[in-house]
N, CA, C and O of each residue as an XYZ file, in Angstrom:
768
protein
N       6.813     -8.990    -14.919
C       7.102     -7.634    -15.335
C       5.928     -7.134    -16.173
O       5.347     -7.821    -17.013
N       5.632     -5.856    -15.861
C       4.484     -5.084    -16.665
C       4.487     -3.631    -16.861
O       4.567     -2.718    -16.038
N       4.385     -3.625    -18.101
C       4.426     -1.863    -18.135
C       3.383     -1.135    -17.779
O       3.349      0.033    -17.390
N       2.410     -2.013    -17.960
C       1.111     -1.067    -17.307
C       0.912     -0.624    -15.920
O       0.167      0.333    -15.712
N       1.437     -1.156    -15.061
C       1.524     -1.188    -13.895
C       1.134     -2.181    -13.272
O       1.530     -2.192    -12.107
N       0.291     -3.335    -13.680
C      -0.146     -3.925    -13.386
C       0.124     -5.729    -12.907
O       0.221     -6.234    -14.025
N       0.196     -6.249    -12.453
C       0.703     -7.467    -12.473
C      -0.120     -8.518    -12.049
O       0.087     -8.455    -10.838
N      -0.883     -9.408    -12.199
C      -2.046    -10.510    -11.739
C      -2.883     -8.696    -11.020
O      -3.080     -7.609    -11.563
N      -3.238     -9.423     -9.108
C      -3.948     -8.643     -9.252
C      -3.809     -7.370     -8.402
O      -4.707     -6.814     -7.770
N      -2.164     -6.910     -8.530
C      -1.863     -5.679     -7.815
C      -1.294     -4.635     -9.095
O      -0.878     -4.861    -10.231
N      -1.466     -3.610     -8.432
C      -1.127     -2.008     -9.269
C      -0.548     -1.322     -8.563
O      -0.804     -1.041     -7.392
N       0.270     -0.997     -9.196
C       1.415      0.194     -8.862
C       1.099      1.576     -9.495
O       0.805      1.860    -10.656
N       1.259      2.417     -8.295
C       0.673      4.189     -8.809
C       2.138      4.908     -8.148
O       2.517      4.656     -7.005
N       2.706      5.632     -8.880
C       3.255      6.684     -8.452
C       2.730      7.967     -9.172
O       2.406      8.120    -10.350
N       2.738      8.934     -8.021
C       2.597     10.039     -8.208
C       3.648     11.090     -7.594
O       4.202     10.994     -6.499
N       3.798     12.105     -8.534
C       4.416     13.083     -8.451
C       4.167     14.413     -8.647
O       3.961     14.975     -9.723
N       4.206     15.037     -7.204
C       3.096     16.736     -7.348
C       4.026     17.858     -6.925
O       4.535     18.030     -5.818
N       4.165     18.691     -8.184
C       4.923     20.022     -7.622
C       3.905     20.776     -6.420
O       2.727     20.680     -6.076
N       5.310     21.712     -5.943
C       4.922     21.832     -4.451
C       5.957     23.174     -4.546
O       7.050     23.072     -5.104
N       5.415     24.649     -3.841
C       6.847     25.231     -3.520
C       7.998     24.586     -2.419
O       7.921     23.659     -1.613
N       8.694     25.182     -2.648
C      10.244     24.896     -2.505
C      10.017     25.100     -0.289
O      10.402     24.473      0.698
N       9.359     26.083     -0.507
C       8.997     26.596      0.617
C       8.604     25.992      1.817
O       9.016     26.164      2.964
N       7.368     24.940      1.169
C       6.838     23.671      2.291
C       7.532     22.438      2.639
O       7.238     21.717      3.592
N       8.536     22.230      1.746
C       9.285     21.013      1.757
C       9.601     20.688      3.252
O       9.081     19.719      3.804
N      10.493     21.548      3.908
C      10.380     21.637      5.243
C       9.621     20.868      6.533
O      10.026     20.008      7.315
N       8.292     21.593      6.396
C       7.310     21.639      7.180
C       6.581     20.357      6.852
O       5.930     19.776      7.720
N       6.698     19.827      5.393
C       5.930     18.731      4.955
C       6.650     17.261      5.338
O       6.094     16.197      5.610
N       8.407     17.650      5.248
C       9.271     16.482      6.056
C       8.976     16.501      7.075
O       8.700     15.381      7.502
N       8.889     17.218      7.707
C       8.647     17.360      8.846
C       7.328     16.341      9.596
O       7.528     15.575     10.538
N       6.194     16.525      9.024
C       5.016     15.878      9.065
C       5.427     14.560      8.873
O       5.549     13.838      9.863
N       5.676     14.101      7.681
C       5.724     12.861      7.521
C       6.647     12.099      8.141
O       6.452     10.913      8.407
N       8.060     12.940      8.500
C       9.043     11.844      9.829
C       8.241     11.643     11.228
O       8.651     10.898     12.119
N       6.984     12.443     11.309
C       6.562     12.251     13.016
C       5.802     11.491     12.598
O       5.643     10.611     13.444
N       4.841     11.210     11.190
C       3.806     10.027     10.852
C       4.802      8.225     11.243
O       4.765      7.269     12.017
N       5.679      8.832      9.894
C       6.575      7.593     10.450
C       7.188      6.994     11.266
O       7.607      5.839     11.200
N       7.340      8.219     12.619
C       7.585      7.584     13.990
C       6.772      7.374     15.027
O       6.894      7.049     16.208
N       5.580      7.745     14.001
C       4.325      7.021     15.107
C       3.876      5.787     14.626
O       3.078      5.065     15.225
N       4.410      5.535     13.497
C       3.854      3.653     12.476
C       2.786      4.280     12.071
O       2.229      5.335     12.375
N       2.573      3.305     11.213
C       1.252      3.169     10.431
C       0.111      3.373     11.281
O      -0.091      2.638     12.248
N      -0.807      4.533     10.911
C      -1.969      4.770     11.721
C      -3.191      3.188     11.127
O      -3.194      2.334     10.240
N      -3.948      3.554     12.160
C      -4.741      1.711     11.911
C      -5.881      2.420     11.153
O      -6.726      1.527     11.105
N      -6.443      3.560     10.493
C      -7.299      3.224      9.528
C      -6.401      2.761      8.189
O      -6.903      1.766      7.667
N      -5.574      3.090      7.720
C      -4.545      2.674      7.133
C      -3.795      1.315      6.962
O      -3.152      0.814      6.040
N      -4.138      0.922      8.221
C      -3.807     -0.765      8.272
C      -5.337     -1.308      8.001
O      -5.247     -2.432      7.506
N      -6.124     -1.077      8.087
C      -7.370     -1.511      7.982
C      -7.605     -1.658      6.400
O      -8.226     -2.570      5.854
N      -6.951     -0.524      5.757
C      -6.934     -0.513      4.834
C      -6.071     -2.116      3.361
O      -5.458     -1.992      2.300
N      -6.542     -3.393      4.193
C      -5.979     -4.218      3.757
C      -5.792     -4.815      2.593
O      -5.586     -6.025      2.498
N      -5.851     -3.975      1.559
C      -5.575     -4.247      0.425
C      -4.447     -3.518     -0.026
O      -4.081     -3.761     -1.177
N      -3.820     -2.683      0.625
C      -2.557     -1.893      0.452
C      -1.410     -2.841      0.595
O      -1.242     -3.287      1.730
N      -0.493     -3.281     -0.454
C       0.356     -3.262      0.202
C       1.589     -2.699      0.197
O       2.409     -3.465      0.704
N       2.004     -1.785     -0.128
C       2.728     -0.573     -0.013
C       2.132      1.118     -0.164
O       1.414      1.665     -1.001
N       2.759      1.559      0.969
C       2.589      3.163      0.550
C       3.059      4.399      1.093
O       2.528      4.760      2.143
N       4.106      5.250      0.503
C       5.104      5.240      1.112
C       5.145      7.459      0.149
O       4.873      7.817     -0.997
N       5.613      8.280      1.401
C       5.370      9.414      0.614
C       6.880     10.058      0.829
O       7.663      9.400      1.513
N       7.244     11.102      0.368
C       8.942     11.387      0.110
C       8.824     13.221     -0.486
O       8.318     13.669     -1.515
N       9.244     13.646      0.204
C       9.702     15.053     -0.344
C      10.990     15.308     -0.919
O      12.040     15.436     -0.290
N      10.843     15.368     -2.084
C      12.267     15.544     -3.261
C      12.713     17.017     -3.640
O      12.296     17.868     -4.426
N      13.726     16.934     -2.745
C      14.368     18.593     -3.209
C      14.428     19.149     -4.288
O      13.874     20.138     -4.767
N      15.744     17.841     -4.928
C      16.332     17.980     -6.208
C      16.460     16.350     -6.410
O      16.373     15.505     -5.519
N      16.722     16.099     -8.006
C      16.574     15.048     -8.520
C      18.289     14.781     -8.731
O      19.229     15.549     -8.939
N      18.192     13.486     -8.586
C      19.665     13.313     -9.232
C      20.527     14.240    -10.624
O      19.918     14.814    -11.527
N      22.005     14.185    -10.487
C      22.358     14.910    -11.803
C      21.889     16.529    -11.807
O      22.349     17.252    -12.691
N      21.248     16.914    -11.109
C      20.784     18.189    -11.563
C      21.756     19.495    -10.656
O      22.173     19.727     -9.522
N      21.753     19.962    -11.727
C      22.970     20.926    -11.655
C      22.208     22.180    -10.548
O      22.904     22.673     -9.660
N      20.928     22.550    -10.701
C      20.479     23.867    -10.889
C      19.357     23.458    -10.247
O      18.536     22.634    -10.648
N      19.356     24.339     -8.785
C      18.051     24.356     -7.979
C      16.824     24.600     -8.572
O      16.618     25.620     -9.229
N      16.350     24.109     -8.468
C      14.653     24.455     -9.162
C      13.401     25.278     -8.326
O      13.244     25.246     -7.105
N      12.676     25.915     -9.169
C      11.990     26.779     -7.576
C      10.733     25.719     -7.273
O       9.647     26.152     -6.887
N      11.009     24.071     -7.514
C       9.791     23.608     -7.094
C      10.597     22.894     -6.368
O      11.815     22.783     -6.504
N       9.791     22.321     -5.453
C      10.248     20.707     -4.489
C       8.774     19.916     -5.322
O       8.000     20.274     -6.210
N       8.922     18.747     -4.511
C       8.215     17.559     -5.499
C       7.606     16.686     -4.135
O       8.312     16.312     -3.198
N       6.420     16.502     -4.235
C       5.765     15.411     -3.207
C       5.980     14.146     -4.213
O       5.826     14.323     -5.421
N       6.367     12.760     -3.654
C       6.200     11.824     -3.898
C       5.355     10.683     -3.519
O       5.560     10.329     -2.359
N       4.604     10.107     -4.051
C       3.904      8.961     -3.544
C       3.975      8.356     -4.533
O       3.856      8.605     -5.733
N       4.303      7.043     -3.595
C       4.410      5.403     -3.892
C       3.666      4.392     -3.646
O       3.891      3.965     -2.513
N       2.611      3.620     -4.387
C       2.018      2.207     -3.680
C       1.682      1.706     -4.630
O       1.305      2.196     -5.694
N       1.855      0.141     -4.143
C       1.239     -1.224     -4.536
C      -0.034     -1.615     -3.296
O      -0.060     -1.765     -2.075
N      -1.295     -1.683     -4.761
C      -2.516     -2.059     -3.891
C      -2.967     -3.295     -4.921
O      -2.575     -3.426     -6.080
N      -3.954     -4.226     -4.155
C      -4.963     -4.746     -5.130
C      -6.227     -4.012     -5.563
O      -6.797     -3.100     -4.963
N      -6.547     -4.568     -6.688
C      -7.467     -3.893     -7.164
C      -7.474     -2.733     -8.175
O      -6.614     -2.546     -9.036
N      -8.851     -1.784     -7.889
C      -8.847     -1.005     -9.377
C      -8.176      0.448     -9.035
O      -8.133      0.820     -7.862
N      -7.844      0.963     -9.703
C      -7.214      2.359     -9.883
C      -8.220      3.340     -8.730
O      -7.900      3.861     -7.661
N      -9.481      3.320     -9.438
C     -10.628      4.263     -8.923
C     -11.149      3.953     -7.775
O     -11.594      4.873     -7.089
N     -11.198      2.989     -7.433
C     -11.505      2.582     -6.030
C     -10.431      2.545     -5.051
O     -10.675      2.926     -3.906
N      -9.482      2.207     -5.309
C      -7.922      2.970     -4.263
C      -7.952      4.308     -4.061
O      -7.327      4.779     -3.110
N      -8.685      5.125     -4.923
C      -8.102      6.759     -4.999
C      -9.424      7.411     -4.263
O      -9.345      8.291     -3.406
N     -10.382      6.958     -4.638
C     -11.563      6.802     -3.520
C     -11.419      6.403     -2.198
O     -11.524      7.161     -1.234
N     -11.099      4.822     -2.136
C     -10.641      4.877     -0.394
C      -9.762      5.934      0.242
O     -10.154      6.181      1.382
N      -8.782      6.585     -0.094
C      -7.653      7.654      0.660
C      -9.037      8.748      0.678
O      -9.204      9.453      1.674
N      -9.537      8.789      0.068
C     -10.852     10.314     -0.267
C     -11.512      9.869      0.584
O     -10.959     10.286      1.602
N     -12.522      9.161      0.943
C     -13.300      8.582      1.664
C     -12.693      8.459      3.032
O     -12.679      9.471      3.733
N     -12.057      7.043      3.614
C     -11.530      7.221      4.805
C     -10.946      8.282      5.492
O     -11.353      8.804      6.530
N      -9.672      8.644      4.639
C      -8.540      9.859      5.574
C      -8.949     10.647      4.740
O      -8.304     10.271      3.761
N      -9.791     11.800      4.267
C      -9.464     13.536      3.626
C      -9.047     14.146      3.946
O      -8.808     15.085      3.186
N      -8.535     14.229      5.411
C      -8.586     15.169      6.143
C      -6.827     15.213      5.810
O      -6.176     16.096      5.252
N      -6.341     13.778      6.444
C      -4.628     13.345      5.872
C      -4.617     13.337      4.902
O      -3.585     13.998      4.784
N      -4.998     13.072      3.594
C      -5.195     13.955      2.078
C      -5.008     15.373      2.311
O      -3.821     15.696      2.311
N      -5.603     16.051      2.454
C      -5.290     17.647      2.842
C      -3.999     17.851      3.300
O      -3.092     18.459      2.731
N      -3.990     17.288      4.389
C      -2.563     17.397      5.410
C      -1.419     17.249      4.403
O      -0.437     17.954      4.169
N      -1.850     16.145      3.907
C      -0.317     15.581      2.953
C      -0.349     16.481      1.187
O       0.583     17.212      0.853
N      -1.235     16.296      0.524
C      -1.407     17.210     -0.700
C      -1.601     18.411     -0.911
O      -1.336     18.896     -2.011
N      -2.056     19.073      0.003
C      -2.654     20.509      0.322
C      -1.393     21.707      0.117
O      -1.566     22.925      0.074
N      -0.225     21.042      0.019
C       1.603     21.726     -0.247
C       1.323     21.984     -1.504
O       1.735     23.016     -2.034
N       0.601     21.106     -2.139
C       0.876     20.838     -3.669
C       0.427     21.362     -4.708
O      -0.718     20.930     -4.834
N       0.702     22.150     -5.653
C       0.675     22.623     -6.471
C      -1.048     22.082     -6.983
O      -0.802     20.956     -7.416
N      -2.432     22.269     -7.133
C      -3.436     22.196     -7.564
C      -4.179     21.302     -7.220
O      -5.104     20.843     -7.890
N      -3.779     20.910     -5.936
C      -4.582     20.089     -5.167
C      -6.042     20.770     -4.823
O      -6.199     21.933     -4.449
N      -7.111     19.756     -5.039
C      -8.342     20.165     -4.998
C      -9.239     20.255     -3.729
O     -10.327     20.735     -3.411
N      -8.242     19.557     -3.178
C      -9.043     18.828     -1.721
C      -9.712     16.858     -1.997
O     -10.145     16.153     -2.909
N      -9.462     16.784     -0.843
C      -9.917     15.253     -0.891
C     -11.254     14.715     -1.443
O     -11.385     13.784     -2.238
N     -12.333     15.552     -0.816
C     -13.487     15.642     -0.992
C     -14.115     16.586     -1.912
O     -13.747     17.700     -1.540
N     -14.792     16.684     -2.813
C     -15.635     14.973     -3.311
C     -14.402     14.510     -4.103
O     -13.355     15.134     -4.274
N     -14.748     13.251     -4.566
C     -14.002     12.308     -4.868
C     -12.998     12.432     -6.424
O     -11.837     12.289     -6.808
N     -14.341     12.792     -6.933
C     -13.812     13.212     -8.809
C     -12.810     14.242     -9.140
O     -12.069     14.310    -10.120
N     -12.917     14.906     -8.289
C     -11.447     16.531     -8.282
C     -10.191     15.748     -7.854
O      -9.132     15.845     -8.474
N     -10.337     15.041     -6.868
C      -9.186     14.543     -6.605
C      -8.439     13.373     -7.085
O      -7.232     13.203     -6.912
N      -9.562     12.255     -7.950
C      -9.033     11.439     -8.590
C      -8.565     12.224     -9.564
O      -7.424     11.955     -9.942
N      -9.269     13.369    -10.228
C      -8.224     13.683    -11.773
C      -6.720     14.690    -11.671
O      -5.810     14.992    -12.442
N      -7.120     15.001    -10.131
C      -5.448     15.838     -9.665
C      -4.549     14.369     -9.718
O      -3.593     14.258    -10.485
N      -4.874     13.533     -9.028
C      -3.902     12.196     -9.200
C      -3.787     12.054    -10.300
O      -2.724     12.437    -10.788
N      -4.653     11.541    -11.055
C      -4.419     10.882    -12.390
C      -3.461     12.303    -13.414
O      -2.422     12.048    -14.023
N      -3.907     13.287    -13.396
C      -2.817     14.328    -13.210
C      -1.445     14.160    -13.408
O      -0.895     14.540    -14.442
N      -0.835     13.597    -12.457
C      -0.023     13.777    -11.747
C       0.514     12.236    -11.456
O       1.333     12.087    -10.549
N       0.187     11.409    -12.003
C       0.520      9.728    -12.059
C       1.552      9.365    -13.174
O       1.342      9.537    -14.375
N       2.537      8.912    -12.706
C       3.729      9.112    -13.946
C       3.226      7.663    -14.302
O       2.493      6.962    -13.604
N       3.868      7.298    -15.756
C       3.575      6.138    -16.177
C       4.944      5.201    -15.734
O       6.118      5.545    -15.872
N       4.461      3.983    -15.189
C       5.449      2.479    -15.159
C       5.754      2.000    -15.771
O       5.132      1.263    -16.535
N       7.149      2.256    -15.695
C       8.392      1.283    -16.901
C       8.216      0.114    -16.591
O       8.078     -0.570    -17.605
N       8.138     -0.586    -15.470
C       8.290     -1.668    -15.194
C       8.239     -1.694    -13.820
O       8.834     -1.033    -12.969
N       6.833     -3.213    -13.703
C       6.233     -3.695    -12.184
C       6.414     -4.880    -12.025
O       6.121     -5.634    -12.953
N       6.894     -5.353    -10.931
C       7.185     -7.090    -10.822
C       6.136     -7.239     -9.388
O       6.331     -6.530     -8.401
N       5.432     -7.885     -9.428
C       5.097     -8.764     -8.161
C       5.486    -10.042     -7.634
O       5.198    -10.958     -8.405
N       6.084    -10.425     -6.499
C       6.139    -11.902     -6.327
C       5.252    -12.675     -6.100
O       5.595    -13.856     -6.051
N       3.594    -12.312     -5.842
C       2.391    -13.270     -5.850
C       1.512    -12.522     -6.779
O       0.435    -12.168     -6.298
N       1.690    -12.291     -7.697
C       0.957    -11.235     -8.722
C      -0.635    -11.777     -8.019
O      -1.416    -10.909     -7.629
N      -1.003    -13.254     -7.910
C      -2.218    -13.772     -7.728
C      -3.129    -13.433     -6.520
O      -4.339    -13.227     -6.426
N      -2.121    -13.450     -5.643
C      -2.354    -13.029     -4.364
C      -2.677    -11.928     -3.943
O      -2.285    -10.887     -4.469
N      -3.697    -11.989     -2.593
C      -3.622    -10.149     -2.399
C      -2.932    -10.117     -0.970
O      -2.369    -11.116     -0.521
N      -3.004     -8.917     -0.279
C      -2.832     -8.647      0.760
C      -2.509     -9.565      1.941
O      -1.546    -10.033      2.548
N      -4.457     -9.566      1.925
C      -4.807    -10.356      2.786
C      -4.469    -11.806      2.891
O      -4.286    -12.182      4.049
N      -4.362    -12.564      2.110
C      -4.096    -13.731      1.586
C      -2.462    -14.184      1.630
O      -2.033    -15.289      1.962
N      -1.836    -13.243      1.286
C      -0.122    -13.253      2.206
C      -0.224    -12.902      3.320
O       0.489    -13.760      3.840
N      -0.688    -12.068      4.426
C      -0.369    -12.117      5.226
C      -0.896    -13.466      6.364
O      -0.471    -13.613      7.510
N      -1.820    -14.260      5.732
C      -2.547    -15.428      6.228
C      -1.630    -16.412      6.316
O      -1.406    -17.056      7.341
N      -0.947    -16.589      4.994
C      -0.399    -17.132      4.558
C       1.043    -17.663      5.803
O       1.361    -18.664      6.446
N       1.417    -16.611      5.630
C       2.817    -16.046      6.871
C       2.062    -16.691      8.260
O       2.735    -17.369      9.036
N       1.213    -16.538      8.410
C       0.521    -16.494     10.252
C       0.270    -18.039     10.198
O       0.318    -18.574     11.305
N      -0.033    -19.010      8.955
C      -0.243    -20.191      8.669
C       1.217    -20.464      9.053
O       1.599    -20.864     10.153
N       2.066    -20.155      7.856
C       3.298    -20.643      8.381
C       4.210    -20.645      9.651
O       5.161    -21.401      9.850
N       3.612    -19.378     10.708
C       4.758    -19.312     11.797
C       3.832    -20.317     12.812
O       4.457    -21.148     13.472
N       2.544    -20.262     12.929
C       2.106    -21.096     13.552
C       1.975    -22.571     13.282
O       1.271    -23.200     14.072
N       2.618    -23.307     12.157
C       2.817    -24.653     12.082
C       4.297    -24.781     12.896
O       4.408    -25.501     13.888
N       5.407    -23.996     12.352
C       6.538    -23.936     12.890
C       6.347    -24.197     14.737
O       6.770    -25.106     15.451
N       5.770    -23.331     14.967
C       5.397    -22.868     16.562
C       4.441    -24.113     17.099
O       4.177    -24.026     18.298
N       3.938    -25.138     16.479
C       2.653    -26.394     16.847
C       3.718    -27.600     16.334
O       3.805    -28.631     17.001
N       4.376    -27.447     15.332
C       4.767    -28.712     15.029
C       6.367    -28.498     14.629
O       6.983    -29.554     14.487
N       6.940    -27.568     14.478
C       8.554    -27.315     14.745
C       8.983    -27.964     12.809
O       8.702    -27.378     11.763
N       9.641    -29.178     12.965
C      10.368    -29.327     11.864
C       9.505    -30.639     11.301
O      10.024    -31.391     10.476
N       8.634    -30.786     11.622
C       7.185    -31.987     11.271
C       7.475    -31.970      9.947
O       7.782    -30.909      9.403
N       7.404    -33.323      9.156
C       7.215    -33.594      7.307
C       5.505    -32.865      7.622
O       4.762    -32.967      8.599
N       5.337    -32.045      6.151
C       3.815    -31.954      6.345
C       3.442    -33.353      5.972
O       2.229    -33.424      6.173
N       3.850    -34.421      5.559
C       2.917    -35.749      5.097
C       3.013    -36.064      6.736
O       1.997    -36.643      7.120
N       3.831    -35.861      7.619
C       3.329    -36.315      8.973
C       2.445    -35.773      9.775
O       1.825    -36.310     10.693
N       2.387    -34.122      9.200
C       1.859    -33.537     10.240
C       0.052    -33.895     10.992
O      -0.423    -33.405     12.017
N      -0.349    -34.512     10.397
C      -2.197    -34.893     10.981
C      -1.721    -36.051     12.239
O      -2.377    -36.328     13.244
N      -0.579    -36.528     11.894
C      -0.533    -37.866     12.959
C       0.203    -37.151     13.947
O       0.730    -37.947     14.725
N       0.475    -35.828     14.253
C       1.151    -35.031     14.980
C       0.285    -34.457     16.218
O      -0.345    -33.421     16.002
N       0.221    -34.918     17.216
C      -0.352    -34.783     18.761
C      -1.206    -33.064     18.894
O      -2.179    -32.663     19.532
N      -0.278    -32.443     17.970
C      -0.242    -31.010     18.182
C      -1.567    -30.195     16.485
O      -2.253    -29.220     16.178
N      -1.154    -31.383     16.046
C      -1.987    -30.954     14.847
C      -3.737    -30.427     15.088
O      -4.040    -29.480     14.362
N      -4.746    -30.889     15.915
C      -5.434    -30.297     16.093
C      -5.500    -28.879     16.788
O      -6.165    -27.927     16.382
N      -4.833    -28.903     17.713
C      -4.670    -27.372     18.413
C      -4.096    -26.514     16.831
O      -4.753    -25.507     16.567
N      -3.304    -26.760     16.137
C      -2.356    -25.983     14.971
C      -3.896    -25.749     13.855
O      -3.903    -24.678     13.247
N      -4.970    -26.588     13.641
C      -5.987    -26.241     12.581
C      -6.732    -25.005     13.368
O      -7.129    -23.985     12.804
N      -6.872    -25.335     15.044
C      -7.961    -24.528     15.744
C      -7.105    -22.923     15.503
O      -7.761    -21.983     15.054
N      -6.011    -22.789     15.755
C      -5.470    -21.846     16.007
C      -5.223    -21.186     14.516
O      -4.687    -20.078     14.533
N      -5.589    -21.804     13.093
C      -5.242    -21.104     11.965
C      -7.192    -21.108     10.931
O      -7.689    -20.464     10.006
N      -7.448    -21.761     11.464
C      -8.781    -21.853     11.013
C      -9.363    -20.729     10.251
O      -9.808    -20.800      9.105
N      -9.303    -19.511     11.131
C      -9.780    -17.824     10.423
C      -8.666    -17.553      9.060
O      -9.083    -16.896      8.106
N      -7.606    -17.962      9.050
C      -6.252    -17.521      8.361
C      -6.313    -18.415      7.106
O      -5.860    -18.015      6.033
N      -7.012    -19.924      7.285
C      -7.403    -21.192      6.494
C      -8.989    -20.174      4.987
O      -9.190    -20.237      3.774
N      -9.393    -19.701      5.744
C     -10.535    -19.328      5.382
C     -10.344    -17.849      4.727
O     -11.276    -17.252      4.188
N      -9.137    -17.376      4.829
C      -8.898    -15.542      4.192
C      -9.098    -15.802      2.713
O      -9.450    -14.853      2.013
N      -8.866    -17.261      2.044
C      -8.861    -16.980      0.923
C      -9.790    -17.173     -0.008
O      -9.447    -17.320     -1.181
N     -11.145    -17.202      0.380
C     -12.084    -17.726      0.387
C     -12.559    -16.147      0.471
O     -12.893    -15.481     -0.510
N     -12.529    -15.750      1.628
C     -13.048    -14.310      1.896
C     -12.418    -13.277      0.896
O     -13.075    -12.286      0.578
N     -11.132    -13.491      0.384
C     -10.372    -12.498     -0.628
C     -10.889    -12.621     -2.005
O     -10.987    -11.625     -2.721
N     -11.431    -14.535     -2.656
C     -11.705    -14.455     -3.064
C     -13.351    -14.300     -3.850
O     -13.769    -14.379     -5.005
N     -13.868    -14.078     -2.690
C     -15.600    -13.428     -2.586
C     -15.407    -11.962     -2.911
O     -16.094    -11.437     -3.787
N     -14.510    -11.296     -2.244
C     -14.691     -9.986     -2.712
C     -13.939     -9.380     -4.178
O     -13.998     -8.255     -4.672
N     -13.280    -10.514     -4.598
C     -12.483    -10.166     -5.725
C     -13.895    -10.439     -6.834
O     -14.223     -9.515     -7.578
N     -14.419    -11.338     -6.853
C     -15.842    -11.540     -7.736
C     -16.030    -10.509     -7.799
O     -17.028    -10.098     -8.390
């Protein structure tokens, strides 16, 4: 648990951007056809994300009395630094920056980079509280992790690992995880 947002070596950002009442609509709209097309792959490429998730809020719980704003929401857990996450969305997608913030109440545009990190930072509520379950870990390094594990399952089934080298299948199971053996090595070169 962390109030900063922070936990080993992932961060949690929410942001929250008034928006008229007006676009809410048109902006659900957008984002249910994003989400029924999946995750676009610069976005998956983007492998240090691992959550990120956007929400148009009418009204808030408890509240009696329509408000003349609606509310963009964004949600994610990434590794790494604040400024360099808010840079990659600027850099890679601006254009889906626009698309998605451009509703919003003083959005600058994606591009250049510094207008739009301080509309976020803006607009970044502070974290009561962040839990990670591999605080240590990143991304990349769980999902290796997982592809290690289904492919021992899938080479050697219910094998003791103290048996598994004397296991017929065990060389094909190193050839086939070898790149996945080595992510953490590569995660941790770029974390230096």
């Amino acid at each position: 648990m962390n109030a900063t947002g922070r936990s080993g070596r992932s961060t949690a950002l929410t942001v929250l951007s008034p928006m008229p009442r007006l676009w809410a609509g048109p902006l659900r709209a957008i984002l249910y056809l994003r989400k029924r097309l999946g995750p676009s792959r610069d976005l998956q490429d983007m492998s240090f994300i691992h959550f990120a998730h956007w929400s148009v809020i009418t009204r808030f719980p408890g509240q009696q009395r329509r408000t003349r704003y609606a509310y963009l929401l964004f949600r994610s857990d990434f590794n790494g630094d604040w400024d360099e996450y808010i840079d990659a969305f600027s850099i890679v997608i601006p254009l889906r920056m626009a698309l998605i913030w451009g509703w919003s109440y003083g959005f600058p545009g994606a591009l250049p980079t510094e207008p739009f990190r301080r509309y976020i930072r803006r607009n970044d509520l502070p974290v009561d509280h962040y839990w990670s379950a591999y605080p240590e870990s990143s991304v990349s390094e769980i999902a290796a992790a997982l592809r290690v594990r289904d492919a021992y399952r899938d080479h050697l089934g219910d094998t003791d690992p103290a048996d598994a080298p004397a296991h017929p299948a065990w060389p094909r199971f190193l050839a086939d995880v070898q790149g996945d053996l080595h992510a953490w090595e590569r995660d941790d070169d770029l974390a230096a």
